[in-house]
C-alpha distance (Angstrom), angle and dihedral (degrees) to the residues before:
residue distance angle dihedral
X1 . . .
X2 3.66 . .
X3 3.90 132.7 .
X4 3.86 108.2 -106.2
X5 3.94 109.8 -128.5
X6 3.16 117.2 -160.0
X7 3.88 139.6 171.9
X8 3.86 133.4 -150.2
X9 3.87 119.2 -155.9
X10 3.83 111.2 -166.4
X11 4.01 125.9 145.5
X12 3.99 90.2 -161.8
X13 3.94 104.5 93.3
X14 3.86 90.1 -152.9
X15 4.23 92.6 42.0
X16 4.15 82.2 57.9
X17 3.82 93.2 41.6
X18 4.19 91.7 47.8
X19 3.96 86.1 47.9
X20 3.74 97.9 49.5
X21 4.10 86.9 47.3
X22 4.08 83.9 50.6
X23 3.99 94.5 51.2
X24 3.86 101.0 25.0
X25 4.42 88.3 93.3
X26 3.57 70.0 58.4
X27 3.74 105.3 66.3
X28 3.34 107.9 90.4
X29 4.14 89.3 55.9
X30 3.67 90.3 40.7
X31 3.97 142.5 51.0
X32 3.88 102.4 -150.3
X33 4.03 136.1 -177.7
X34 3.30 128.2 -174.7
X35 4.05 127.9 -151.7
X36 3.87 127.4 -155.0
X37 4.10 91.1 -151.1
X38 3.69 142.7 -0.5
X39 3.86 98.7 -93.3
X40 4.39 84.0 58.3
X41 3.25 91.6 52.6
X42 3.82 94.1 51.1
X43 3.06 83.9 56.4
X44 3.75 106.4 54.1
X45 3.68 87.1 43.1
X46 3.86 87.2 59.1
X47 4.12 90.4 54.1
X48 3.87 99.6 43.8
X49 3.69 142.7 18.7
X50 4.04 113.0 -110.1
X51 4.10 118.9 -169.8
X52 3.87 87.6 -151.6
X53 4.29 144.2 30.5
X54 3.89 121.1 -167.5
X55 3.28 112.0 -172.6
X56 4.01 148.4 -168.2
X57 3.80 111.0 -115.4
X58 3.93 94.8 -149.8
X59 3.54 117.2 42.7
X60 3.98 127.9 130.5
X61 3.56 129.1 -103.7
X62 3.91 101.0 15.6
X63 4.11 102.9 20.4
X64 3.92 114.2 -149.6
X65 4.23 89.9 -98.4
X66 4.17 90.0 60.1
X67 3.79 88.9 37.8
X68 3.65 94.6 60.1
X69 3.59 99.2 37.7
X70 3.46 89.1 59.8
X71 3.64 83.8 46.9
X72 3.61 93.6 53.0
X73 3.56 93.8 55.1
X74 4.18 106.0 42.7
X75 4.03 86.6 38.8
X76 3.58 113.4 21.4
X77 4.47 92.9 167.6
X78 3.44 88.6 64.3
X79 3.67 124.3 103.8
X80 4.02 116.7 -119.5
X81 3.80 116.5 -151.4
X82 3.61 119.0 -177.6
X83 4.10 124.6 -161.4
X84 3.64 113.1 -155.9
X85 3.90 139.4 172.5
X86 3.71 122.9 -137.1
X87 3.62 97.1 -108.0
X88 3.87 88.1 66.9
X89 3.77 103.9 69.8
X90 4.30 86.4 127.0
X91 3.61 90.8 54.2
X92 3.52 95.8 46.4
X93 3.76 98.0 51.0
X94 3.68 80.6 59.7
X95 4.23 92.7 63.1
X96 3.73 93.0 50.1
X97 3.34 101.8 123.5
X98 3.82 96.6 19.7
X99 3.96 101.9 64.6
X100 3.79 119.8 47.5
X101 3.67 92.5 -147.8
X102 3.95 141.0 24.4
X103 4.11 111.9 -140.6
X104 3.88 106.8 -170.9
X105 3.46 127.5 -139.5
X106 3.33 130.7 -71.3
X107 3.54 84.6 23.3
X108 4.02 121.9 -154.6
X109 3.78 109.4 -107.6
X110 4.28 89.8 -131.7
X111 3.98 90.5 53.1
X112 3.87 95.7 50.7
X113 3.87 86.0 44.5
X114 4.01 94.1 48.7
X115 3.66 87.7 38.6
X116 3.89 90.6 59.3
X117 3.34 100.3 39.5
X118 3.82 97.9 51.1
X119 3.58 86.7 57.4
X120 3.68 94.3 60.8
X121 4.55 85.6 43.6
X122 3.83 81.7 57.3
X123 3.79 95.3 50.0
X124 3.89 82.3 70.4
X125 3.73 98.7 49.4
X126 4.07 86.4 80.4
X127 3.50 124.2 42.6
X128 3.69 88.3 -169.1
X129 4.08 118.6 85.0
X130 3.93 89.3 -171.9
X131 3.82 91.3 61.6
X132 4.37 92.5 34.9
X133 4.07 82.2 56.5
X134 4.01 93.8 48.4
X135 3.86 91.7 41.7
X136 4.13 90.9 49.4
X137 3.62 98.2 43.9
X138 3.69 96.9 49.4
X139 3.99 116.4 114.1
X140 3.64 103.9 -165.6
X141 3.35 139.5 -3.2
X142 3.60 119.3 -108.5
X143 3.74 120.7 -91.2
X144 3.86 124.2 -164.4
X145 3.67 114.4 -125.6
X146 3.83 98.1 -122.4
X147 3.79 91.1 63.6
X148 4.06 96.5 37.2
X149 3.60 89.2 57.1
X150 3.89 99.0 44.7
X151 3.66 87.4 50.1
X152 3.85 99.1 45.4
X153 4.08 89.4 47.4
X154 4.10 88.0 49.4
X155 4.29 89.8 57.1
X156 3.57 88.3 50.9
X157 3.82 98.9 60.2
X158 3.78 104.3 87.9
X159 4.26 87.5 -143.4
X160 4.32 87.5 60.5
X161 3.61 111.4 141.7
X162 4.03 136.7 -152.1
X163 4.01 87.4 -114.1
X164 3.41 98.7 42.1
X165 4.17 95.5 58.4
X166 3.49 79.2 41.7
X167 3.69 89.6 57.3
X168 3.67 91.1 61.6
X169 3.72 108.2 33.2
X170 3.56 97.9 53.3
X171 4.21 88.0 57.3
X172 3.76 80.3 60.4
X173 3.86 123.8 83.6
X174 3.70 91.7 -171.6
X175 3.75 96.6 45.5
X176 3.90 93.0 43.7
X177 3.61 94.0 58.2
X178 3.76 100.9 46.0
X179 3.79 97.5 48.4
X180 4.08 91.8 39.7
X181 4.26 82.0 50.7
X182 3.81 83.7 60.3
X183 3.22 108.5 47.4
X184 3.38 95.8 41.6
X185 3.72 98.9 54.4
X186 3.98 120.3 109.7
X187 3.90 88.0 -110.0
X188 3.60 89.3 83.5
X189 3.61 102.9 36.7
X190 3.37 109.4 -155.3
X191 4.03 132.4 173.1
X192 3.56 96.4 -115.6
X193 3.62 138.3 16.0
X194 3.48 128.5 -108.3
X195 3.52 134.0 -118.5
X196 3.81 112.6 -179.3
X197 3.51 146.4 35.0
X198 3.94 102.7 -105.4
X199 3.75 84.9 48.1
X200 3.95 89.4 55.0
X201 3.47 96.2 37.7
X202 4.06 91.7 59.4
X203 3.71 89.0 53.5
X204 3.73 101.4 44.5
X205 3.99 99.6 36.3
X206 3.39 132.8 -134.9
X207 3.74 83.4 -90.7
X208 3.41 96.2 68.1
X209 3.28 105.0 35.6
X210 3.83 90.6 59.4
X211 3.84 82.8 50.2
X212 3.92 98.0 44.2
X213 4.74 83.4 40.7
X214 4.01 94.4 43.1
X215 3.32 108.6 26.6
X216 3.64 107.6 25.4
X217 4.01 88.2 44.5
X218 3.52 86.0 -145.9
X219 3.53 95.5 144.2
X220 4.16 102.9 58.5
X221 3.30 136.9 -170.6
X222 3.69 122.5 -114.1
X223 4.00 111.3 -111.5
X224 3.90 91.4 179.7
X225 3.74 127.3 119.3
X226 3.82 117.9 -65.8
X227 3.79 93.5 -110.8
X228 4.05 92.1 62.3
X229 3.71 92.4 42.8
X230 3.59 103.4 57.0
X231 4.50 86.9 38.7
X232 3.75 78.9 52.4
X233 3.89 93.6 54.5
X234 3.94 85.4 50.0
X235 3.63 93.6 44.0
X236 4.31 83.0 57.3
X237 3.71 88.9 49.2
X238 3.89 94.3 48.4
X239 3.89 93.7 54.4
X240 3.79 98.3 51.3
X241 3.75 80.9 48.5
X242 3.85 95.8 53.8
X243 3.78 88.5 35.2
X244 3.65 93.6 59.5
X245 3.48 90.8 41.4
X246 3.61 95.5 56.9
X247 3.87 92.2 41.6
X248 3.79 86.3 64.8
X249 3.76 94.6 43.9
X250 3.29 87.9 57.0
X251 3.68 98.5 51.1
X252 3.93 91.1 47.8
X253 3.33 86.1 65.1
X254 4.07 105.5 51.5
X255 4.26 92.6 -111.2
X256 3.47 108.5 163.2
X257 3.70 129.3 -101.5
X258 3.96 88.9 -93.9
X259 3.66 96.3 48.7
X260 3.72 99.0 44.1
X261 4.14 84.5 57.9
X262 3.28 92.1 47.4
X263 4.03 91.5 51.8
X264 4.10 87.6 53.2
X265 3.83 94.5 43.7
X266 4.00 94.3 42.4
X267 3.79 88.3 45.9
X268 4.11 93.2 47.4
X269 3.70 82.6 56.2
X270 3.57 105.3 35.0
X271 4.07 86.4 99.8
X272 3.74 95.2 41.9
X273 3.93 85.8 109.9
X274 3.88 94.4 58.5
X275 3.87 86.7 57.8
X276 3.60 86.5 54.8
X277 3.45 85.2 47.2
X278 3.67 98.8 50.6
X279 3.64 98.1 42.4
X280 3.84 100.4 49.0
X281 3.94 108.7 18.6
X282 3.79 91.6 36.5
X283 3.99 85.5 149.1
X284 3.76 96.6 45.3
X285 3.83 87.3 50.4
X286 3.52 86.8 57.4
X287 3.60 98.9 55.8
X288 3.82 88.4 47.8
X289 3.86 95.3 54.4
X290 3.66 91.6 51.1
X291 3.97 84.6 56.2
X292 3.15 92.8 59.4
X293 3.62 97.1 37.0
X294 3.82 84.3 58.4
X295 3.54 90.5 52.9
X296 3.36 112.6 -91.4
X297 4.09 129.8 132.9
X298 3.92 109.6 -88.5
X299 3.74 93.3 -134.2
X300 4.36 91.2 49.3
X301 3.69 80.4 45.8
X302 4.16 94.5 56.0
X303 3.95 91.9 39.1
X304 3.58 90.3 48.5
X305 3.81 101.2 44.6
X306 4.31 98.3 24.6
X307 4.01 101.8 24.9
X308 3.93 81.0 -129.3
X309 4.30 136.2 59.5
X310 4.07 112.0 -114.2
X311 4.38 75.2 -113.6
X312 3.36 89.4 71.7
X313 3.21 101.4 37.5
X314 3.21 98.4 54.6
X315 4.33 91.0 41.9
X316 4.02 76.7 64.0
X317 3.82 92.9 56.5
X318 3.30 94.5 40.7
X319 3.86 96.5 50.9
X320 3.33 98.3 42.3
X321 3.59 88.2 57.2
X322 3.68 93.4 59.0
X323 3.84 93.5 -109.2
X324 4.24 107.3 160.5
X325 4.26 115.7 -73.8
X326 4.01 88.4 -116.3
X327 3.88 90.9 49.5
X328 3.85 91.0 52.1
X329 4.13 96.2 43.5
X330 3.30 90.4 43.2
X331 4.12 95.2 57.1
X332 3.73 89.0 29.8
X333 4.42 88.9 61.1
X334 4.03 94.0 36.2
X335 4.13 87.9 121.9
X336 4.09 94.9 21.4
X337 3.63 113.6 45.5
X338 3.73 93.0 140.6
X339 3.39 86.6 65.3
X340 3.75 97.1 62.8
X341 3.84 116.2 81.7
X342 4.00 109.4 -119.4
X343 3.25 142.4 155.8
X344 3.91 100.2 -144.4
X345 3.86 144.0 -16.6
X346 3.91 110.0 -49.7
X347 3.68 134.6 140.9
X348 3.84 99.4 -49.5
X349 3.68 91.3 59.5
X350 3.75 96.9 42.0
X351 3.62 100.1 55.3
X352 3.99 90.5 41.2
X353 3.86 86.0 52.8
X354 3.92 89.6 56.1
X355 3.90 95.9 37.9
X356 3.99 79.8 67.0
X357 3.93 98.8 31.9
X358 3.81 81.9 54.1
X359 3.82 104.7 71.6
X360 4.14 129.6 -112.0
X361 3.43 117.4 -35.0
X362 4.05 111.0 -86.6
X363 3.74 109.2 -89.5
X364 3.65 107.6 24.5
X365 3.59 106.2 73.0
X366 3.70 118.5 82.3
X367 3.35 96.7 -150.3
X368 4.44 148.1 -2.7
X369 3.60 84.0 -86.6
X370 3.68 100.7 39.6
X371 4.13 109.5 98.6
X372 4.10 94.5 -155.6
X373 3.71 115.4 145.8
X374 4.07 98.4 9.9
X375 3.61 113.8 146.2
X376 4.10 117.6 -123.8
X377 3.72 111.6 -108.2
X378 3.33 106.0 -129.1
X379 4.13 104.7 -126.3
X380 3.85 83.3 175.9
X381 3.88 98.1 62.0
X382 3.73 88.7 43.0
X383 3.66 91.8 52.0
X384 3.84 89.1 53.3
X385 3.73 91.0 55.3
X386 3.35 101.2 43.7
X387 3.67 98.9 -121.1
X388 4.28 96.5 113.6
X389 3.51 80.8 118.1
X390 3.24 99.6 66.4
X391 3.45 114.6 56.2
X392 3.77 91.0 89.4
X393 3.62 93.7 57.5
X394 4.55 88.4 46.6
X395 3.57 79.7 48.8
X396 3.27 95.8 66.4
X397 3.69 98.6 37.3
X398 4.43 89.7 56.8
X399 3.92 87.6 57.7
X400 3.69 91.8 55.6
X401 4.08 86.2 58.0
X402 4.09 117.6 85.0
C-alpha cells in the first residue's frame, strides 16, 4: 500500500503549527509538507507528487478557491480539501466544483484524520489512474437539458416551493448528487446527514439554491451528441425506478428509517458512474454497449473496455465527495454483494436486488423484451442471508413501481 502525501496550505503560522501537532502521530504513515501561502504550495506541488491538498479558504494573495483551481487543472488526481469558517458561505459557493470536500472550522481532530485517510481507501477502489484523473477533475456532473430547463423555469416563479424543486431534483441522478454533496459537507455542520432533495432543499433555501443552480452553474446542461442525451434521460428514469424499488425492499423488511433512506439515495446514485461515463468516455461507452449488444455480460464488458464497472466508478465519485460510508459500499457492491463481508441483508443487498428487479440497463437492450445489460441476481448472496425466500414477495413489490 502506498504512502499518503498530503499537503496543508494555511497563511496563519499558529493554524500550520496546530495542524502539524494534529497529524505529526501521523508521520510515520504519512509524508507531509506544509505551505505558508498559495504561491508555496505551487511550488511544492511543482517538485513532488502529493495524493491530497487541504486548504485555508481565506488567505491573501492566492485565496484557497484560486489555489485549488489551479490545482485542479496542473493535477487533477489529487484530492482538494478545503477548510472554511462559517462566515464564508460566499466564498465557498465559489469552490463548488473545485474542492471535493468542505472541512469547517475549528475542525475535530478525528474528522480531518478520517477525512484523510478515506481518501487514500478510495485510491484503491480504481486500479486505473486514467479514470481516478477523469473522475477528480470533473466539475459537474452532467445534466440533460429537459430537466435543467424545467428546474431553472420553476426558481423563477416567485410562488416556487421547497417540495416542488424537490419534485424535480430528486427525478435527477445528476442533480441529486450534487446538491446532497453540499449539504452534506462539514462546512455546514449539521447533526445528521441528509439523504434527499426536500431534506437539502429546507436547509439550503430556495435562495441558495437558485444561487448555487444559476449562478454557480452547477447544474449543466448536457452538450453531448443526441444519442447520449436522450440514453441519459433513460438512465434518470431507471434510477428513480431502482430507487423506489429498493426503498420498498427495504421497508418489507423492517430496516430502519436511516437505512431505508439510504437504500433510495444509494439506488438514485447507483448509475451516477454511467453519467460519468456518458459525458466524458462517450466513445468508450460505445464500444461497451456494442459488447453487450453482442452478447456479452455488461460488467466483463466495462472491465474489459474501462478497467473498472460505472458502480465503481461512480462509488469513487461519490466517496470522494464525502457522500455517507453505507451510500458508497452500497453503490460500490451493486453487481458483487457476495463479495462484501456481512452478517445479514442490509443496504448493499437491497439496492443490488432492485438494480436486477429493475430491468436492463437503459441503452443496451434493443427492445421490452430484449434482456441486454441486466445485472445477475445473485441467488448465492441471498442464500447466505437467508432472504431466498423473499424474492417472490420483492417481486411483487418492483411491478408495483412505474
Amino acid at each position: 500500500m502506498s504512502t499518503l502525501k498530503v499537503l496543508f496550505v494555511d497563511d496563519d503560522p499558529n493554524m500550520l503549527a496546530g495542524l502539524q501537532r494534529l497529524v505529526r502521530p501521523f508521520r510515520h504513515e504519512w509524508t507531509m509538507r506544509f505551505a505558508t501561502s498559495g504561491r508555496q504550495a505551487l511550488v511544492l506541488l511543482g517538485e513532488e507528487h502529493f495524493h491530497a491538498i487541504v486548504t485555508d479558504m481565506r488567505m491573501p494573495d492566492m485565496d484557497g478557491g484560486q489555489l485549488l483551481a489551479e490545482v485542479r487543472k496542473r493535477h487533477p488526481d489529487m484530492v482538494r480539501l478545503i477548510l472554511s469558517g462559517y462566515s464564508e458561505a460566499e466564498a465557498v459557493m465559489r469552490t463548488i466544483g473545485l474542492a471535493h470536500q468542505f472541512i469547517a472550522k475549528p475542525c475535530p481532530p478525528q474528522q480531518l484524520i478520517d477525512i484523510l485517510n478515506r481518501s487514500l481507501a478510495l485510491r484503491r477502489l480504481l486500479d486505473s489512474e486514467s479514470l481516478r484523473g477523469l473522475l477528480a477533475g470533473i466539475k459537474t456532473l452532467p445534466t440533460p437539458p429537459e430537466t435543467y430547463l424545467r428546474l431553472i423555469t420553476y426558481l423563477g416563479d416567485p410562488n416556487a416551493s421547497f417540495s416542488g424543486a424537490a419534485s424535480i431534483i430528486e427525478r435527477d441522478v445528476a442533480m441529486t448528487a450534487e446538491l446532497l454533496k453540499l449539504t452534506n459537507s462539514a462546512y455546514f455542520a449539521l447533526p445528521a446527514r441528509i439523504g434527499s432533495p426536500l431534506q437539502a432543499i429546507r436547509i439550503l433555501g430556495l435562495e441558495v439554491l437558485r444561487s448555487v443552480v444559476l449562478q454557480v452553474g452547477i447544474f449543466q446542461k448536457f452538450r453531448g451528441k443526441a444519442r447520449e442525451a436522450q440514453t441519459m434521460e433513460a438512465v434518470n428514469r431507471d434510477s428513480f425506478r431502482v430507487a423506489e424499488i429498493a426503498r420498498r425492499i427495504a421497508r418489507l423488511e423492517g430496516f430502519d428509517a436511516r437505512a431505508v433512506e439510504d437504500c433510495f439515495c444509494a439506488g438514485m446514485l447507483c448509475s451516477i458512474g454511467a453519467l460519468v461515463l456518458l459525458d466524458c468516455l462517450p466513445d468508450q461507452f460505445d464500444q461497451v454497449r456494442a459488447r453487450v449488444q453482442a452478447g456479452e455480460d455488461l460488467i466483463d464488458a466495462e472491465i474489459a473496455e474501462l478497467g473498472a464497472t460505472h458502480f465503481q466508478v461512480g462509488a469513487y465519485l461519490l466517496g470522494l465527495w464525502g457522500f455517507r460510508h453505507g451510500i458508497v459500499e452500497a453503490v460500490a457492491y451493486v453487481d458483487c454483494p457476495d463479495t462484501l463481508p456481512t452478517n445479514g441483508f442490509d443496504v448493499v443487498g437491497a439496492v443490488h436486488v432492485a438494480r436486477s428487479l429493475a430491468g436492463p440497463f437503459p441503452g443496451f437492450a434493443a427492445d421490452a423484451h430484449d434482456e441486454a445489460g441486466r445485472l445477475a441476481l445473485a441467488f448465492g448472496y441471498l442464500e447466505s442471508v437467508g432472504k431466498q425466500d423473499r424474492f417472490a414477495a420483492w417481486l411483487l413489490e418492483a411491478g408495483e413501481v412505474v
